[in-house]
N, C-alpha and C positions, 0 to 999 in steps of 0.2 A: 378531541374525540377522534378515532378513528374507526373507519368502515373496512373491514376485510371480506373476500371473495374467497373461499378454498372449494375447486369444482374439479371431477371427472369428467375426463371423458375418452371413452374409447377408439380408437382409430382402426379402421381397417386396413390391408397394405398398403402403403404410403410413403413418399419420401418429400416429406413437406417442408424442411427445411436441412440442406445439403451443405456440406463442410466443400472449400478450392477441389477433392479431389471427386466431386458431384455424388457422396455417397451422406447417410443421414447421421447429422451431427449425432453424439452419445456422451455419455458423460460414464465415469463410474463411483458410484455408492454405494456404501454398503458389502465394497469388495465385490460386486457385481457390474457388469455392465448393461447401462440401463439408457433408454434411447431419448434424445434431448431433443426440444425445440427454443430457440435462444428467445429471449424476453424482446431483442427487437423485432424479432418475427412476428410475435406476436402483437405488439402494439402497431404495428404496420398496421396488420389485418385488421387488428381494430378499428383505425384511424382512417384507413380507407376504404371501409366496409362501405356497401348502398344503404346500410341500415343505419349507422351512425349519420350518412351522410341524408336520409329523408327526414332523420328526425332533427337532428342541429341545422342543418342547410348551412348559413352564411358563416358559422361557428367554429368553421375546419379552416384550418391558417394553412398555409403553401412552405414547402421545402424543397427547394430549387437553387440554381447557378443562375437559371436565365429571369430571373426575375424583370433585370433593365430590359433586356428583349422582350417581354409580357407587356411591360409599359408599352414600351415603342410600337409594338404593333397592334396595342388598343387605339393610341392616340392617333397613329398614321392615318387611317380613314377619315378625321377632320383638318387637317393641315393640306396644302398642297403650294407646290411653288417654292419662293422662300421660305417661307413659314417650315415646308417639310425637312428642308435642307437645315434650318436650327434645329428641328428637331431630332434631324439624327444627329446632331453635332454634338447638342446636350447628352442624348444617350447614350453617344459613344460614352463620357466620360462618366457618366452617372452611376456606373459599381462602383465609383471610387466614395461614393457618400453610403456602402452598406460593408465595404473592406475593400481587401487587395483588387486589383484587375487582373484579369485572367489574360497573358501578353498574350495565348494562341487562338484566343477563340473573342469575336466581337458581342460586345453588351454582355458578358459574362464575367459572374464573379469565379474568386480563385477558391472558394470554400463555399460551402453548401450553406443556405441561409435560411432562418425561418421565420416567416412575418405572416401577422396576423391579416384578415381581410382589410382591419380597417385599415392597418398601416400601411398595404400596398395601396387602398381608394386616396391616400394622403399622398401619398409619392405619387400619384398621379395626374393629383391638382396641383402638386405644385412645379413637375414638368409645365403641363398646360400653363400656365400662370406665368412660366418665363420665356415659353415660345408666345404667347400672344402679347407679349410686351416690346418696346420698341429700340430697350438697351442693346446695344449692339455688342454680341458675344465674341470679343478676342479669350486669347488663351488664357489672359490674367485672370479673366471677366470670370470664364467658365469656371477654371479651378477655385475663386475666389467662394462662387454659387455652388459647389459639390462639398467643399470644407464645412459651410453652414447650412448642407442642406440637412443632417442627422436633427438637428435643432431644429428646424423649420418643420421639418415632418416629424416631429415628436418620436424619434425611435428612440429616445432615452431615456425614458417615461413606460411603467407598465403598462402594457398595450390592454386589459382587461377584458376581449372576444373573444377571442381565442381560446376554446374548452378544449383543444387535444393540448395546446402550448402551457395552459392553465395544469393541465392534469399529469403532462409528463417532463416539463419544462422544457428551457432553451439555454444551451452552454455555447459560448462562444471559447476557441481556444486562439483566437487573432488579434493581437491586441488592434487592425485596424480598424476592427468592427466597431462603429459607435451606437448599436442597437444595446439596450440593458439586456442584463442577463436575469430569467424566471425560475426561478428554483422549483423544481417537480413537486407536486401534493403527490403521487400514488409511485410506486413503487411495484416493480412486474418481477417476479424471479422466473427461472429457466423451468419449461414444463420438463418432469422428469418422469418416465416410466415405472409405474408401481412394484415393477417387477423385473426381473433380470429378463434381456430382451438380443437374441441370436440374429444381425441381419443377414439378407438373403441376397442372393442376387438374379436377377431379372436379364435372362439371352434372348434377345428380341432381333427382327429380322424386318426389312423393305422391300415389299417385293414391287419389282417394275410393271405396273400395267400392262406396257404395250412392247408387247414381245414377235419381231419379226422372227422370220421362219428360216429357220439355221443360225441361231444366235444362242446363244448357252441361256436354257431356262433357270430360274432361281431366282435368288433375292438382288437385289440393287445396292444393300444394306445390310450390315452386322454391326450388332452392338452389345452392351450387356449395360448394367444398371442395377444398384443394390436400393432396395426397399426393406421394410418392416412393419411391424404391427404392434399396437401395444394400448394400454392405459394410462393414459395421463396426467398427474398432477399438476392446476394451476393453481397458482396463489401470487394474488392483488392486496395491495393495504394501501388507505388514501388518508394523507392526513387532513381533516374536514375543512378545520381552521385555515390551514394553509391553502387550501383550493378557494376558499371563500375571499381571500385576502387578496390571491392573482386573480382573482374576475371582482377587483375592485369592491367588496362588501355583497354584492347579489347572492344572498343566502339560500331563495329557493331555486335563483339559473343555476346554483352551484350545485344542490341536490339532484332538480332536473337532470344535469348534463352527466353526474355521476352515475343515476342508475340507469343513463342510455348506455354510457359506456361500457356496465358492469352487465347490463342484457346486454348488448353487441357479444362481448367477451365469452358469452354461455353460447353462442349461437353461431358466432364466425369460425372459420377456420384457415393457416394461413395458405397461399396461393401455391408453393412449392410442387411440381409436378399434378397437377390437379388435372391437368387434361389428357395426361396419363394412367392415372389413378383413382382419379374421384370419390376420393374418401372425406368426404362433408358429414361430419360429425357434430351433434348436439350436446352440448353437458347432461348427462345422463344423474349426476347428482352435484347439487349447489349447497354448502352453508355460507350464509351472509352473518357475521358478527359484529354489533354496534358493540366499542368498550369506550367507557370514557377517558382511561389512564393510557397514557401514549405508551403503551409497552404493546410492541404488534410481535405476534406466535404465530409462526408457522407449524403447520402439522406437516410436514416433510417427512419428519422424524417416525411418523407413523409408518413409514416403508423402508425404514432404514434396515430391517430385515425383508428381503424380500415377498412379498404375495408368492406362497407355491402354486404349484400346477393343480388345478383339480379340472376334469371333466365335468363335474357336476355342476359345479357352482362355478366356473371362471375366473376371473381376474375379477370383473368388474364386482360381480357381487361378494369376494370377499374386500374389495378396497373400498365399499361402503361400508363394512364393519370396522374394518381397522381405523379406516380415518376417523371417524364417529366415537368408538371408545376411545383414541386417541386425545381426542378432544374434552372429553367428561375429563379423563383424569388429569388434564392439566386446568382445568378450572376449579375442579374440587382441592387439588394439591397448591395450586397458587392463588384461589381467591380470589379467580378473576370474576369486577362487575360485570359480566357480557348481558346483553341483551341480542338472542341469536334466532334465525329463520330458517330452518331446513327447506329443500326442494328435492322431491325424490322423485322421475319420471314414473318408473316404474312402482303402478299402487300396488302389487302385492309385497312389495320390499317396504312400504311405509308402516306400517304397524309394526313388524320388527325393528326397524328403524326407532320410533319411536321412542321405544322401552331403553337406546341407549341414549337419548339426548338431556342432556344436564338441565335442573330447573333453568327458567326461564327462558325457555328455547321454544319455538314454536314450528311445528310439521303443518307446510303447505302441500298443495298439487298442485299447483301452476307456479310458472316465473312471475305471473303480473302480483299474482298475489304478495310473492315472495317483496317486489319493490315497492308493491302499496303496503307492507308494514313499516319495511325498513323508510319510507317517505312518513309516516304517522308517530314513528318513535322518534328520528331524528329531529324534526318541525317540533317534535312536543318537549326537544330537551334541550338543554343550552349549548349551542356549537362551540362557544367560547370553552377554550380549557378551563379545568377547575383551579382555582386560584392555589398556590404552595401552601401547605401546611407552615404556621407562623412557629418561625423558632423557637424554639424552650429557653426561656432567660433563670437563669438560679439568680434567687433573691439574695437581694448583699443584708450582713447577720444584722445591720441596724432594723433594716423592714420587718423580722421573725417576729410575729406575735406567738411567742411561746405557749398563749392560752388558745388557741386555735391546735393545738398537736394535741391529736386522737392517741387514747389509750394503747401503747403500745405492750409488749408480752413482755415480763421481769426479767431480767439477765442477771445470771446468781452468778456474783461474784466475793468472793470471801475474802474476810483481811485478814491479814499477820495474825498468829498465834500470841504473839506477843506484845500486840497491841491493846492498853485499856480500853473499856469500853466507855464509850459517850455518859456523859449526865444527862437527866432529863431535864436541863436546864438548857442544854444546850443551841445556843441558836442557828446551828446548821445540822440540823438532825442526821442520819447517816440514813442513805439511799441507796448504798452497791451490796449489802448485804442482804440480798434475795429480797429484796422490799421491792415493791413497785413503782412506779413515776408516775403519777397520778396528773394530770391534765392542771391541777388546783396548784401543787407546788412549782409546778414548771411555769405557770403562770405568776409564780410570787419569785422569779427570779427576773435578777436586773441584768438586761442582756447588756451592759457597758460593763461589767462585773468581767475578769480576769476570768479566759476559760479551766483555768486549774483551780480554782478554786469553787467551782461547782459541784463538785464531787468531792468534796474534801471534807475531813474530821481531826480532829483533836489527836494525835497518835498517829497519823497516817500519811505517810511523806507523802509530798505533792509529786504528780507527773511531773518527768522530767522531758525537755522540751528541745527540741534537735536546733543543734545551732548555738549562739553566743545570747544569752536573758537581754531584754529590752533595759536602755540604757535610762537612768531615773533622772530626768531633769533638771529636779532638786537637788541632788547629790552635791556637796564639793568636788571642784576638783582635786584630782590625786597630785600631790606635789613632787615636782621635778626633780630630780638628783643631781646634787652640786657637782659639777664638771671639778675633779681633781688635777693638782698640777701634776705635768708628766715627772716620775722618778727619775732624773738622766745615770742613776746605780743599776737600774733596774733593767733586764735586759732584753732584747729588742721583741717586742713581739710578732708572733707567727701568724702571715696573712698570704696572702697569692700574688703570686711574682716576684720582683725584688725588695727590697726594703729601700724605703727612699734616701737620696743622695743628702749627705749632710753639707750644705752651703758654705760650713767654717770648717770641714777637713782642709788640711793642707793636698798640696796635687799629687799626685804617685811619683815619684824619681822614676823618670823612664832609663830605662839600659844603657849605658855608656857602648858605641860601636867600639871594637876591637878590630885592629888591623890584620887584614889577611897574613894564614901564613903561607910562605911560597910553598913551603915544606908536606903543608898537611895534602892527606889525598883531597883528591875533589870529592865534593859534595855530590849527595844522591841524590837526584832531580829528574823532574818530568823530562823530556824528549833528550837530546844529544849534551853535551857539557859545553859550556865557550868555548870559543875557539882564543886559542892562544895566540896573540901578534906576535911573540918574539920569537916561538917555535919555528924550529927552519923546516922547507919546503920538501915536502914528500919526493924522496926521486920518481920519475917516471919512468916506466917499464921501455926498455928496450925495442925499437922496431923489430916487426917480427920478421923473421928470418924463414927465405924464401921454402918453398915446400923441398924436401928430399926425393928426389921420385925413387929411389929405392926403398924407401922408409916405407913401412905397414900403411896401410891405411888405418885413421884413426876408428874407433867404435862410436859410429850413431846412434840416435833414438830412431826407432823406427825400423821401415825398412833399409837392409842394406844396400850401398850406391853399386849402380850395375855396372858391369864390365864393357866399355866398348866392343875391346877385345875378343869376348869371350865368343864362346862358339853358340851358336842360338840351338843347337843338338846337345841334347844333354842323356849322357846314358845311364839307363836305374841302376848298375852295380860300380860302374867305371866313375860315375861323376862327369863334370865337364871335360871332354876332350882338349889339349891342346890344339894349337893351330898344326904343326904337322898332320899328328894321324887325323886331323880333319878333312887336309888334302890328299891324306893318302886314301880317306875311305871314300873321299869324292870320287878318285880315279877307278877306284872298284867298280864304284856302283855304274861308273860309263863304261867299265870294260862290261859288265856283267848287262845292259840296256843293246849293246851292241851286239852282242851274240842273240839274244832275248829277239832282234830285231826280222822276221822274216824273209827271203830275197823271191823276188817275183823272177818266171825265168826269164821277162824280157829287160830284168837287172833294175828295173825300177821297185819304189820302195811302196811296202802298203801303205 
């Protein structure tokens, strides 16, 4: 069975639940962007609502680091002296019996933890239990008592008080946690705005009180801050069974705690800028759906096209009509058993309302009413699933009572033209010639009888039957053929690969070697030819003979080798100068530097 929650509700500016860079989470749908509140936001609120917590009280489990620190500073007030000194000693080590230790911070775990009331009241008798005891705790001692304390205090064992733990479970991803893991009964999706939704931003200002005289007046403070406004779809689904299960079988606490939760839910909102904004909004419309087939629908898809803009009517009162026919037609289209409760705050939208809600749907005015059905229908119907539909078995052909097969319609099927017709003596009358099958003949056959011969007459070849015909028991066997002696005239026959080696051939005359001729050329062969021992010894070339310095210089690769000699002045039509007119135009250039040179009249140089 499951219980679903599908509620509006409007929000006035708000930013109540904000994305790292403090603006308000959004999602987009529908090729729209549409403004988000995440599903843990929302079960917070729930969870820590004053309203959940007047009505469950002891029922709400803790999630927390400091847990061992909670113990230790309940117990502290009875201990003093030695006694207190064990007792912080045990605490120190005592997150190591709920996971890791947290190296930076004392009686702290390293992961966030969630235990029900009862199982912290148990951790904390049996702290007490080993400090009033007279064992004396070394280190062995302690770590020996934190190893077996998950056992001693039963955290590995469904803890069954726990109605938020019960309803939204508890996942450990540490393997040194030794607390069991609770698998969630309900299910929270992301609230998402019905409509496409523009945020805004908010430039706000601090101004200083107390402003002496000659001091620059104005604000103390500049800020900005994006907000929004919109309507909101929530949708909850709780699987019944499975809630009933984590609180240990308690069928009506599991009811109870459900439709606190599910009023919380209509009525909370979560904490996100609230003292900025204060936009505390009521679910303005609820439908609650009892189905018994574990198939949970969301109406989401009812806004998948946006809610337009109207002045007249709003958001809110068209996301009453869309959600609401949304819903008929997928009940009428899949067949769902619902047994469902409408809540519409506003009575003039209930009569409209109405006229779109599918049989067996009931229009309330109030929430109480809304959970005193859904508490009269569930109480009245079986929480257990419905048991599976038992498999279809086809009967094997021995079981067919052929006189049990209802008159079926004639199938005209005609024979060969050249087929005689039947005698009326016949004892297998003919039946495929547009005749009927009458309940009486089908009954006067023997279902051990060969199926081709059911249909069969005198003239009329039998079906033939895919595959090799069933082998007759009776039969002789078919006799074997005398193995013939081999012809040895006859000649070899053709098979794959060689033909086999005959054992009495004589062996092949291998080749007689032939002595080399000296005469013949050498043979053509891979890399160089033998070298010949007798052949006499290559001369070797001549030392070489010292350089000529008259002689040319030879032609290199490259560049050519430079002239010591040469003159480092090279002139663009003459070429390189020799050394002569190199000195000769040296002297030039000092006679012509010297004339060039000014004479001061007191004979000194400038």
């Amino acid at each position: 069975m499951l219980i679903e929650l599908h509620s509006l509700t409007s929000h006035s500016p708000a930013n109540l639940n904000r994305d790292d860079l403090g603006r308000p989470k959004s999602a987009v749908f529908g090729g729209v962007n549409r403004a988000r509140i995440s599903s843990q936001a929302i079960k917070r609120s729930v969870r820590t609502s004053n309203y959940v917590e007047e009505h469950l009280r002891d029922a709400i489990s803790t999630r927390s680091r400091q847990i061992p620190k909670m113990i230790y500073e309940q117990l502290l007030p009875e201990f003093s002296g030695e006694k207190a000194d064990r007792l912080k000693e045990l605490c120190f080590a005592l997150p190591g019996a709920f996971g890791k230790v947290d190296s930076k911070r004392e009686m702290h775990t390293s992961q966030i933890i969630f235990l029900t009331p009862d199982e912290i009241a148990r951790a904390t008798d049996y702290v007490r239990g080993i400090v009033n005891g007279n064992e004396k705790l070394t280190k062995a001692k302690i770590t020996e008592l934190i190893d077996g304390a998950a056992a001693a205090i039963g955290l590995n064992r469904n803890p069954g008080d726990g109605v938020d733990m019960a309803l939204f479970g508890r996942m450990t991803t540490d393997d040194a946690n030794s607390f069991a893991s609770v698998d969630a009964a309900m299910q929270v999706a992301h609230a998402i705005s019905t409509h496409a939704v523009t945020p805004e931003t908010d430039w706000f200002t601090a101004v200083d009180d107390v402003v002496s005289d000659g001091e620059e007046r104005g604000s103390g403070h500049i800020g900005e801050l994006e907000f929004n406004s919109a309507t909101f779809y929530k949708y909850f689904s709780c699987n019944l069974p499975l809630l009933v299960k984590n609180m240990n079988g308690a069928t009506e606490d599991a009811v109870d705690a459900l439709a606190t939760v599910l009023d919380a839910a209509c009525r909370v909102t979560p904490s996100g800028k609230q003292n900025s904004y204060a936009s505390h909004s009521c679910a303005d419309t609820a439908l609650l759906v009892i189905r018994q087939q574990r198939i949970p629908v969301s109406l989401a898809n009812a806004f998948e096209r946006p809610v337009p803009k109207d002045e007249t009517l709003g958001y809110l009162a068209q996301s009453r009509i869309k959600m609401l026919r949304h819903y008929r037609d997928l009940v009428e289209s899949y067949s769902l058993d619902d047994r469902a409760i409408c809540f519409c705050s506003d009575s003039q939208a209930r009569e409209e309302l109405a006229g779109l809600l599918p049989e067996n749907t009931t229009m309330v005015s109030s929430l109480k009413e809304l959970f005193d059905v859904m508490w009269t229908v569930v109480m009245g119907s079986p929480v257990a699933p419905p048991a599976p539909p038992a498999r279809r078995v086809m009967p094997s052909a021995a079981s067919v009572s052929f006189a049990s097969v209802e008159k079926r319609a004639p199938v005209p099927i005609s024979a060969p033209t050249s087929a005689p017709s039947a005698p009326a003596s016949s004892p297998n009358p003919p039946t495929l010639q547009g005749a009927e099958i009458t309940s009486a003949e089908l009954g006067s056959v023997d279902v051990n009888e060969e199926p081709t011969q059911l249909f069969s007459e005198p003239g009329i070849p039998s079906v033939k039957r895919r595959g090799r015909p069933p082998k007759d028991p009776n039969a002789p066997p078919k006799p074997k053929p005398e193995a013939l002696p081999d012809d040895p005239n006859a000649p070899p026959k053709r098979g794959r690969g060689r033909p086999p080696k005959d054992p009495n051939a004589p062996p092949k005359p291998k080749p007689e070697a032939l002595p080399d001729d000296p005469n013949a050329p050498p043979k053509r062969g891979r890399g160089r030819p033998p070298k010949d021992p007798n052949a006499p010894p290559k001369p070797k070339p001549e030392a070489a003979l010292p350089d000529d310095p008259n002689a040319p210089p030879k032609p290199r690769r490259g560049r050519p080798r430079k002239d010591a000699q040469a003159s480092p002045f090279v002139m663009p039509d003459t070429g390189t100068p020799s050394s002569d007119e190199a000195t000769q135009g040296s002297d030039e250039i000092t006679q012509n530097s010297d004339e060039l040179t000014p004479t001061l009249p007191d004979g000194g140089d400038a």
